[in-house]
KOLVEXKE-214641 format. One record per residue: y, x, z of N, C-alpha, C, CB in turn. Coordinates in steps of 0.05 Angstrom, whole numbers, plus 5000, padded with zeros to 4 digits. Atoms other than C-alpha are relative to their C-alpha. Glycine has a CB too. Layout:
BEGIN
{{Y; X; Z}; {Y; X; Z}; {Y; X; Z}; {Y; X; Z}}
...
//
This chain:
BEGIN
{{5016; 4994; 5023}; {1881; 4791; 3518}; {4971; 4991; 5007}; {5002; 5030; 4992}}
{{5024; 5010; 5001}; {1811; 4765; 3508}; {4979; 5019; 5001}; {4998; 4985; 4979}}
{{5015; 4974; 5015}; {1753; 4802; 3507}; {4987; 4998; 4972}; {4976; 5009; 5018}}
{{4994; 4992; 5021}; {1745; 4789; 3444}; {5011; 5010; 4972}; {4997; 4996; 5004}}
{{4984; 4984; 5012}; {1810; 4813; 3422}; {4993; 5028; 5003}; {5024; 4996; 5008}}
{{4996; 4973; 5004}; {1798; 4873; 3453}; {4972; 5018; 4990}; {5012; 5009; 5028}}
{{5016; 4990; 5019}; {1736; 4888; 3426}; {5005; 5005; 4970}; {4983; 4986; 5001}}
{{4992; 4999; 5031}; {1762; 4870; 3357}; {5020; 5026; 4992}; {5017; 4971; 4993}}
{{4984; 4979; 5004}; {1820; 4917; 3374}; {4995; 5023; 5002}; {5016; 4998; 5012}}
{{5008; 4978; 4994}; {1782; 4967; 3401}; {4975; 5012; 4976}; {4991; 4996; 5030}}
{{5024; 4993; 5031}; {1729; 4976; 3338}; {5018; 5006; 4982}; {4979; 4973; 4983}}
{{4988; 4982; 5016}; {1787; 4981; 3291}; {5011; 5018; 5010}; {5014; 4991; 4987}}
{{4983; 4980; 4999}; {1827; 5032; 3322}; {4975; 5019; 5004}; {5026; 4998; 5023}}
{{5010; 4988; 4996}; {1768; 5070; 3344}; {4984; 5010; 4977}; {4995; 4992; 5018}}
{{5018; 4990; 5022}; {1719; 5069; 3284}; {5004; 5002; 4977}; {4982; 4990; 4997}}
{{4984; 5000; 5034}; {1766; 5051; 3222}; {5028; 5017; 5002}; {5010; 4962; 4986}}
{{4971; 4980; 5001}; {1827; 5087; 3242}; {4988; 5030; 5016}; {5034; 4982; 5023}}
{{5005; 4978; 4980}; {1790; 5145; 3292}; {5019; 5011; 5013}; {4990; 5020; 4992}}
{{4979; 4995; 4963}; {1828; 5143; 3351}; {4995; 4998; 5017}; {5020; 4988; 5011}}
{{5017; 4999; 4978}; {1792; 5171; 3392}; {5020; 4991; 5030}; {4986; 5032; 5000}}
{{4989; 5006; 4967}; {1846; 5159; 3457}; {4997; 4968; 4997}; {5037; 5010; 5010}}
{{5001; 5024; 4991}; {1831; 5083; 3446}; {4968; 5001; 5019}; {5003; 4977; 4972}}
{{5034; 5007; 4973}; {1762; 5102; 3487}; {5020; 4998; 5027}; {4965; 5041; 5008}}
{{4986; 5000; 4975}; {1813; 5110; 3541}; {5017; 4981; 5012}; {5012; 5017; 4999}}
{{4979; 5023; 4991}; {1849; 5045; 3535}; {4976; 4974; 4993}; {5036; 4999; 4976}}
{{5024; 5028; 5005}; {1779; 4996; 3514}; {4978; 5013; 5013}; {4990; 4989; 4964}}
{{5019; 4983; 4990}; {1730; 5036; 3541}; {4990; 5013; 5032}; {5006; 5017; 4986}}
{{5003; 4985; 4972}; {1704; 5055; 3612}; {4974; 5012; 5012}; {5008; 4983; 5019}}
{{5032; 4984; 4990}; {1648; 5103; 3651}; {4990; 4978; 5023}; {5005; 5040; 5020}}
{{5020; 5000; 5017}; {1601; 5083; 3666}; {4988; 4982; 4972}; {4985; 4999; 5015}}
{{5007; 5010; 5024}; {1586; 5072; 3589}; {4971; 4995; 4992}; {5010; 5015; 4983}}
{{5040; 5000; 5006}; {1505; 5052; 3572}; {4999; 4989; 4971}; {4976; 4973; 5024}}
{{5004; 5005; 5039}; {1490; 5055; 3489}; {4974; 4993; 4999}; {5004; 5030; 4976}}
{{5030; 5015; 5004}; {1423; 5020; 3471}; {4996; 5009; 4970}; {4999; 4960; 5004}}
{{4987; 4991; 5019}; {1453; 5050; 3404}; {4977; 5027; 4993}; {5034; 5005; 5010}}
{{5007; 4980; 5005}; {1385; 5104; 3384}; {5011; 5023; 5001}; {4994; 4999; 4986}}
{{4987; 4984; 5009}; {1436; 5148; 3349}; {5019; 5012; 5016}; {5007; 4992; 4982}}
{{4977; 4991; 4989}; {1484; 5149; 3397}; {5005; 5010; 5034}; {5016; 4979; 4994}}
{{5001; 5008; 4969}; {1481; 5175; 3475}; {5005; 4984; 5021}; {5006; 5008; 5007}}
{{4988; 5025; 4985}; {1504; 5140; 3536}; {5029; 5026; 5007}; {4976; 4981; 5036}}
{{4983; 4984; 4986}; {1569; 5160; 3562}; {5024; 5002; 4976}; {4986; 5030; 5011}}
{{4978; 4992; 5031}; {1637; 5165; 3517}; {5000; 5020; 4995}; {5030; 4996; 4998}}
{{5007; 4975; 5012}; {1620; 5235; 3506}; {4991; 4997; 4980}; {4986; 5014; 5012}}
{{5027; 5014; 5016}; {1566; 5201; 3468}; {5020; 4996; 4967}; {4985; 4961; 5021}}
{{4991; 5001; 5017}; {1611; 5169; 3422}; {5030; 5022; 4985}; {5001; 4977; 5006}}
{{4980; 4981; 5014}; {1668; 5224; 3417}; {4987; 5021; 4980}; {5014; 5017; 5023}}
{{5023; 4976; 5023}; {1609; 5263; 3381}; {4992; 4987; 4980}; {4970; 5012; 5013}}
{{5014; 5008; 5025}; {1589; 5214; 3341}; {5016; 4986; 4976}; {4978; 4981; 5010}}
{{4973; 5011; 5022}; {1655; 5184; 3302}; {5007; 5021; 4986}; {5029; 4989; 5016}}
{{5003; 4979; 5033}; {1664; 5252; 3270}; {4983; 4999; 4982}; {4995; 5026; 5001}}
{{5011; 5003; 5024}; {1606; 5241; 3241}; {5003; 4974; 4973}; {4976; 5003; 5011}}
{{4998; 5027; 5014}; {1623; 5178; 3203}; {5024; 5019; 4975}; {5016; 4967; 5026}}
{{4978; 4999; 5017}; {1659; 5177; 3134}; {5016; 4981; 5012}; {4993; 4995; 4972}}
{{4992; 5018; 5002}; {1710; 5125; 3117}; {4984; 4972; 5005}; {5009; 5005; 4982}}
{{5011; 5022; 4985}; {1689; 5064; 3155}; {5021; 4973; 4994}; {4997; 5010; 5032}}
{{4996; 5040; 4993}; {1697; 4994; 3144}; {4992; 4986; 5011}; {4998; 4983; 4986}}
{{5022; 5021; 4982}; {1682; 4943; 3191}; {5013; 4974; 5001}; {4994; 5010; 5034}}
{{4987; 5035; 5007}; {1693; 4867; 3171}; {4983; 4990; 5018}; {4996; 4982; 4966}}
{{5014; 5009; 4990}; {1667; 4828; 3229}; {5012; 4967; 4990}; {4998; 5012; 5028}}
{{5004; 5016; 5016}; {1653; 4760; 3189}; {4996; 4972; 5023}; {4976; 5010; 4979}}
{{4996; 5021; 4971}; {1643; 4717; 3270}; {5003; 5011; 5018}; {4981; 4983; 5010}}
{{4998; 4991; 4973}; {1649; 4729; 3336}; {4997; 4976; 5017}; {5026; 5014; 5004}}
{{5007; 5010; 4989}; {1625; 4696; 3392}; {4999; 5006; 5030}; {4985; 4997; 4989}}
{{4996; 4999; 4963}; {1650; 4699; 3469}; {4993; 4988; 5018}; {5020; 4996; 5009}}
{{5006; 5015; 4979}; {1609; 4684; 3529}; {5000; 5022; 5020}; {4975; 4983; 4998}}
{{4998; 4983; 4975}; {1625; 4711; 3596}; {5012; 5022; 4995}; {4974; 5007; 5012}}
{{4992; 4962; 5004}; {1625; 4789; 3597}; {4996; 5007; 4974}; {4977; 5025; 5019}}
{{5000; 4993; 5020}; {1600; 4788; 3532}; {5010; 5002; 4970}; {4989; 4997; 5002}}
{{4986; 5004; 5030}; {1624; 4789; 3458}; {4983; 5017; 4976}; {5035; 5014; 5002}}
{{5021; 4990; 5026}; {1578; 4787; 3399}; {5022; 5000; 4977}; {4969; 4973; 4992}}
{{4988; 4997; 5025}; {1605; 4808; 3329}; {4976; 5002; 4975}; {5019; 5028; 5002}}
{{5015; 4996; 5017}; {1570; 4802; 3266}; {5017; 4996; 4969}; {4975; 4982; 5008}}
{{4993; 4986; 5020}; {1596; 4844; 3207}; {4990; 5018; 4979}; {5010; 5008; 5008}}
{{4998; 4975; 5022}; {1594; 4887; 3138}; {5005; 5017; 5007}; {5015; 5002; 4983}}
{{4990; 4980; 4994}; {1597; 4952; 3157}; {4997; 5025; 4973}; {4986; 5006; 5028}}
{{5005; 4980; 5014}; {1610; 5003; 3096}; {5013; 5025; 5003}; {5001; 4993; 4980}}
{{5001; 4969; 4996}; {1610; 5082; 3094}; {4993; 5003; 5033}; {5032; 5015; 4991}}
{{5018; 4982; 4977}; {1570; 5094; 3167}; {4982; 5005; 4991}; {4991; 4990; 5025}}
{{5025; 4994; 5017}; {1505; 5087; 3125}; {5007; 5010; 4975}; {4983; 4975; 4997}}
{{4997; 4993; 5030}; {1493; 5108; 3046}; {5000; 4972; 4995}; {4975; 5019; 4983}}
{{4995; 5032; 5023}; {1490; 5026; 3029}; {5015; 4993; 5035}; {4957; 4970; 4980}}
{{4997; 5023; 4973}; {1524; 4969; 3068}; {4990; 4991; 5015}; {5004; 4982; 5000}}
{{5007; 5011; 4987}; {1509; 4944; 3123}; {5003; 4970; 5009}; {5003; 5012; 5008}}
{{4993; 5018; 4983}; {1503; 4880; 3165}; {4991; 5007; 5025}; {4991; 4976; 4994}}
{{5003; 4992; 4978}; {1512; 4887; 3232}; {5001; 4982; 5018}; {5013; 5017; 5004}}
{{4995; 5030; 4973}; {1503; 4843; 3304}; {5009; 5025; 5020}; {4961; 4973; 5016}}
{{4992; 4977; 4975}; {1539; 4891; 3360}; {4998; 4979; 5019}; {5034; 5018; 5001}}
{{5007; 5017; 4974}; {1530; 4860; 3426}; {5014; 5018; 5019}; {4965; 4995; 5008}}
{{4987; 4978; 4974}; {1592; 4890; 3480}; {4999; 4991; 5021}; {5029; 5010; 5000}}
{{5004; 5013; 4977}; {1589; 4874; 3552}; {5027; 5023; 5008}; {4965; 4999; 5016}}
{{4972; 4992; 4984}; {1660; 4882; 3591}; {4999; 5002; 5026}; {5023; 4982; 4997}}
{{4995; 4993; 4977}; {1678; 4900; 3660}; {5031; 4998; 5004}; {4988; 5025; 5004}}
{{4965; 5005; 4993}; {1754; 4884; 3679}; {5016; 5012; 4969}; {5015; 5025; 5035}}
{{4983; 4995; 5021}; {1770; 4880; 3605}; {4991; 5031; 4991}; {5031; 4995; 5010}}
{{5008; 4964; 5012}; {1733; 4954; 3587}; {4972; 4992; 4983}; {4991; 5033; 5034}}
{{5028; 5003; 5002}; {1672; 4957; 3546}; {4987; 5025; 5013}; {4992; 4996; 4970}}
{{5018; 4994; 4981}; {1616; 4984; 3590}; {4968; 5005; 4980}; {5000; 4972; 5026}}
{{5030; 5006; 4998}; {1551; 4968; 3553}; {5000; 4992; 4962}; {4990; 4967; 5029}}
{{5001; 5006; 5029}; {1536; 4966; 3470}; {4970; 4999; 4999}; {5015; 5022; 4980}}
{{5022; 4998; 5014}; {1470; 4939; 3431}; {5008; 4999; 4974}; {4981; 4981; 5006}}
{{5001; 5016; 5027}; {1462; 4926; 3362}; {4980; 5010; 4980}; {5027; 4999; 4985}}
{{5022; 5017; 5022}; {1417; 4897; 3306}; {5015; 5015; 4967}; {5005; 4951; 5002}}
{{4987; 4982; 5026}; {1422; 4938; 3235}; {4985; 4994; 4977}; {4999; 5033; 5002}}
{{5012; 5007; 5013}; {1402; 4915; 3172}; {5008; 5010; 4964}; {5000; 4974; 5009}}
{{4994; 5010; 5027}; {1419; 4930; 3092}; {5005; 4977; 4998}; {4985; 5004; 4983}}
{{4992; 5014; 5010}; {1462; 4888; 3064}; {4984; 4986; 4972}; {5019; 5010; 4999}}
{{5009; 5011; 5020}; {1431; 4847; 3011}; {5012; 4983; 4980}; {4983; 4991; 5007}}
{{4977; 5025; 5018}; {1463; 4809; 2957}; {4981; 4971; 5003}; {5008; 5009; 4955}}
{{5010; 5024; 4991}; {1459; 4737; 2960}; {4976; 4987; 4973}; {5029; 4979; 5008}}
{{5017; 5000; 5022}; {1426; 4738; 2889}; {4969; 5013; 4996}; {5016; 5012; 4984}}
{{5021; 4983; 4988}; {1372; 4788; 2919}; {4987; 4984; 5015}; {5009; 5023; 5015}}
{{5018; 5011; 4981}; {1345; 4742; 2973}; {4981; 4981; 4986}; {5015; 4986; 5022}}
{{5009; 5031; 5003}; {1296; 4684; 2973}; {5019; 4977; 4996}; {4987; 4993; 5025}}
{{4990; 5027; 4997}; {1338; 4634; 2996}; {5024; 5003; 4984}; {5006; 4990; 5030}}
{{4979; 5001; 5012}; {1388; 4655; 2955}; {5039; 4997; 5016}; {4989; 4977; 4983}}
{{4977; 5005; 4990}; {1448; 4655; 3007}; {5007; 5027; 5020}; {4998; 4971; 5015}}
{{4997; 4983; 4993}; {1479; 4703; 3036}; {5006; 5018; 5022}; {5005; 5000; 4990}}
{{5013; 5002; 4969}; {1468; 4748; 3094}; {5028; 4999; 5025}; {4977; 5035; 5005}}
{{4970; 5012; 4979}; {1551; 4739; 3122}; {5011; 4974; 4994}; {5028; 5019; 4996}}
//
């Protein structure tokens, strides 16, 4: 498996289905969140996926180099509007270890300047 499968696999089961034991099969300590909202440590996130409604997360590319694996997706019901999102995971023998990411309102493509749209 890739690490970008298992990132992919590991975001839906974890944030759109909440399952939480996939921290135990994508996921490893030491965990470091760059994530404000969210601590470091999977404690971090076992506290913070209850808080979420119904979550959708369409990641729209993905992009694999090395340890890393960028995603950039729609994310609706974590916020009150949609999102776009850039997550940035860093792996360790196939675990994610290490999360950033970039957060923006979604905008329609009729809303912008350039008129195009932001996935």
């Amino acid at each position: 498996m890739s690490n970008t499968d298992i990132v992919l696999t590991a975001m839906h089961e974890f944030f759109e289905l909440k399952d939480v034991t996939a921290l135990d099969r994508y996921w490893a300590e030491p965990y470091t969140q760059h994530n404000p909202r969210v601590d470091n440590g999977l404690d971090g996130l076992r506290k913070f996926v209850p808080t979420l409604g119904e979550v959708s997360w369409k990641p729209a590319r993905t992009v694999e180099q090395g340890d890393l694996v960028i995603t950039h997706s729609r994310v609706l019901g974590m916020y009150p509007q949609p999102m776009v999102i850039v997550d940035i995971y860093r792996l360790e023998n196939g675990r994610i270890v290490e999360h950033w990411d970039v957060l923006q309102p979604d905008v329609p493509a009729s809303e912008t300047v350039s008129g195009n749209p932001m996935i």
